[in-house]
BAGU-23718 format. One record per residue (C-alpha): residue number from 1; residue in one letter; chain; x, y, z. Coordinates in steps of 0.2 Angstrom, whole numbers, plus 5000, padded with zeros to 4 digits. Example, Ala and Ser with C-alpha at 12.3 -4.5 7.8 and 13.67 -1.06 7.14 Angstrom:
[node 1,"A","A",[5062,4978,5039]],
[node 2,"S","A",[5068,4995,5036]],
***
This chain:
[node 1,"X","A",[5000,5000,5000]],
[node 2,"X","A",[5017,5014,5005]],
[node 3,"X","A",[5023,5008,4986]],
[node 4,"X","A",[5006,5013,4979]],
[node 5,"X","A",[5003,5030,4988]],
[node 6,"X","A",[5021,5034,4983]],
[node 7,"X","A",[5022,5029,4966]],
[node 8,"X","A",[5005,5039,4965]],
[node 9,"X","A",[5011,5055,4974]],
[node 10,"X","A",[5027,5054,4963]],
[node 11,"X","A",[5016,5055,4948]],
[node 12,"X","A",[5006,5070,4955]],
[node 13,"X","A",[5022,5079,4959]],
[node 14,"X","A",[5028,5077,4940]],
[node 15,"X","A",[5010,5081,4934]],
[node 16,"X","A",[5009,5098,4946]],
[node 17,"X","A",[5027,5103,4940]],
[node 18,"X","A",[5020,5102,4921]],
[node 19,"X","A",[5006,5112,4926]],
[node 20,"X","A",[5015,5126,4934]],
[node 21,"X","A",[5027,5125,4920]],
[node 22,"X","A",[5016,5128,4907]],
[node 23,"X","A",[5007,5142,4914]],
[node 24,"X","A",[5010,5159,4905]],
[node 25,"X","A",[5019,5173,4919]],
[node 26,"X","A",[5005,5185,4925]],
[node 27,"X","A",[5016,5200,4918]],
[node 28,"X","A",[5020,5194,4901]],
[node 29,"X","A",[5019,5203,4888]],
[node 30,"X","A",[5013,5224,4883]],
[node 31,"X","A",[4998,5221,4896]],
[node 32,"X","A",[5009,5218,4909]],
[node 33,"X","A",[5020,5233,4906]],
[node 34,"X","A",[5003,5244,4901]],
[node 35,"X","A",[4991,5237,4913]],
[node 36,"X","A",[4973,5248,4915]],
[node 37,"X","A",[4961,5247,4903]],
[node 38,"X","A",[4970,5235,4889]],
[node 39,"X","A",[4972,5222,4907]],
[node 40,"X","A",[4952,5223,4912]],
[node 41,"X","A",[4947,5220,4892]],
[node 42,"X","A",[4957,5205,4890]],
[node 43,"X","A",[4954,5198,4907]],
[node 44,"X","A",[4932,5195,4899]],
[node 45,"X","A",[4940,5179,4892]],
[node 46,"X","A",[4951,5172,4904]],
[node 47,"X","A",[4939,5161,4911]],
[node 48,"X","A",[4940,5151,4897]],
[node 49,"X","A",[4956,5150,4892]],
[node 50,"X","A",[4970,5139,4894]],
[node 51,"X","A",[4980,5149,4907]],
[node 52,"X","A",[4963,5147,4919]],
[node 53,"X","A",[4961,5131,4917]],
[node 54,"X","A",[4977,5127,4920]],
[node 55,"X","A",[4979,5138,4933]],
[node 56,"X","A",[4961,5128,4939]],
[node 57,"X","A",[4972,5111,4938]],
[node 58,"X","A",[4985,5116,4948]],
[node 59,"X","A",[4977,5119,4963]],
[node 60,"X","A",[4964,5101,4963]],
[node 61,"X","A",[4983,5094,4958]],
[node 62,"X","A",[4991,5101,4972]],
[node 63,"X","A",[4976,5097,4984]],
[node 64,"X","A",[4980,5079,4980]],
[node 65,"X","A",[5000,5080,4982]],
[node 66,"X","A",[4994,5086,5000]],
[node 67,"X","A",[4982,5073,5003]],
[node 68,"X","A",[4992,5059,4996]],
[node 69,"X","A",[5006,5067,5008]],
[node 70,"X","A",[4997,5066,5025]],
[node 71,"X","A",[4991,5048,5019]],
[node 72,"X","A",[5008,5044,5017]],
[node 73,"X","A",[5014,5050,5033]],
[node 74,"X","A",[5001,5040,5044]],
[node 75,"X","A",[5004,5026,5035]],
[node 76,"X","A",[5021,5026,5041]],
***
């Protein structure tokens, strides 16, 4: 059961690592540097795109790294 929980925590760490990797920095770009009004108008879609959604993942990801991590710890 300590080898399934850890192969399984192992595979969430690599997973949450790819997701933090992937997400785009929250300055990047002319919006970061202009900000204002070109920041709210873009920021209508960001609910749907790929940043928030990954953004989304990374935090049930990481919920489960945790969880798997205090699971691991009483099993020991």
């Amino acid at each position: 059961m300590t080898i399934f929980v850890t192969i399984l925590q192992l595979l969430c760490g690599l997973i949450l690592i790819l997701a933090v990797l992937f997400q785009s920095g929250k300055s990047s770009g002319l919006s970061g540097a202009i900000g204002g009004v070109a920041d709210t108008f873009m920021a209508k879609g960001k609910a749907k795109s790929i940043d928030a959604k990954l953004a989304n993942a990374t935090k049930w990801i990481g919920a489960v790294f945790i969880v798997l991590t205090v699971i691991l710890n009483i099993l020991h």
